[in-house]
N, C-alpha and C positions, 0 to 999 in steps of 0.2 A: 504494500500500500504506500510505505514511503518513498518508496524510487518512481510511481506513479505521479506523486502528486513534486516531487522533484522533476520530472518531465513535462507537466503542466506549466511550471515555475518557470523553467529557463528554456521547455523546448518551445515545437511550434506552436501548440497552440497558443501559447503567449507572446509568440512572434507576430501571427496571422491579426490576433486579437488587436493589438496594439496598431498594426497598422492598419486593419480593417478602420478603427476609431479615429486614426489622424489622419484620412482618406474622407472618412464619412464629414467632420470636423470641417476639413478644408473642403467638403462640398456645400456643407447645408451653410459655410462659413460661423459657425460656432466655437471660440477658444476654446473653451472648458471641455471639449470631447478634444482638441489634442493635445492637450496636457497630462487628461488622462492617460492617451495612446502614448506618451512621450512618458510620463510613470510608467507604466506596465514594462516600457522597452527596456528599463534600467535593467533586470536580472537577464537577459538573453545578450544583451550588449556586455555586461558583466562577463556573459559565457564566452563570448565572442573572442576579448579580449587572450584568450589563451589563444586564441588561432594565430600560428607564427604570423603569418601576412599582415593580418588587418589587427594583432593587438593594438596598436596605437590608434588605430578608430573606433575600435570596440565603447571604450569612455565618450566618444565624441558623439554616438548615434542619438544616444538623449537628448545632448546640449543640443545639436541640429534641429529635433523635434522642439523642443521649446521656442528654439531660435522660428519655427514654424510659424510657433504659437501668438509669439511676439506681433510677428509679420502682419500675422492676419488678423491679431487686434489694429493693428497701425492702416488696416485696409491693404497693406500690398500683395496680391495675390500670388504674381509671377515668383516673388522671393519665396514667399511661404512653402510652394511646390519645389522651386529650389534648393531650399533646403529640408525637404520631406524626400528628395530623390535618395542623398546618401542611404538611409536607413531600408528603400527600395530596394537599391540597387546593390547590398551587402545582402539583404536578404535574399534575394532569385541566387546570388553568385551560391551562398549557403545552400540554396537549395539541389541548385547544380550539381555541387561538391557531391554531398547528402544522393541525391538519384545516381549518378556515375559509381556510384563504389559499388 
């Protein structure tokens, strides 16, 4: 049960979750749903950080997400998705990885 809910914690479903929510967030344009998505990413970002390549982004995918969050209070849309791409585009690469093995 507890390597179950450690897999909740730091895998996908908390990966999918978080960005499902800073997706949804920057569509309906609501902060308070990607801050939440931008919390949720901290333990999978966390996990991240051990991947030799991307530890030094690992920490940053949160800040990115807030930096979202920031954005899209301030109205700038363009930036908001722009920095909603990193935590994107480390996720599909993760999932890549994750399917090829």
């Amino acid at each position: 049960m507890s390597t179950l809910l450690v897999q909740i914690i730091f895998g996908w479903p908390a990966i999918l979750v978080s960005l499902a929510l800073c997706i949804a967030g920057l569509l309906s344009k609501k902060v308070p749903l990607v801050v939440i998505g931008a919390l949720l990413f901290v333990p999978p970002a966390w996990f991240l950080s051990g991947y030799p390549r991307v530890y030094w982004l690992g920490p940053l995918l949160p800040i990115f997400l807030l930096g979202a969050a920031y954005a899209l209070h301030r109205k700038n849309m363009l930036l908001a998705w722009l920095l909603t791409l990193p935590a994107i585009v480390v996720s599909a690469w993760l999932a890549v990885i994750v399917l090829t093995q």
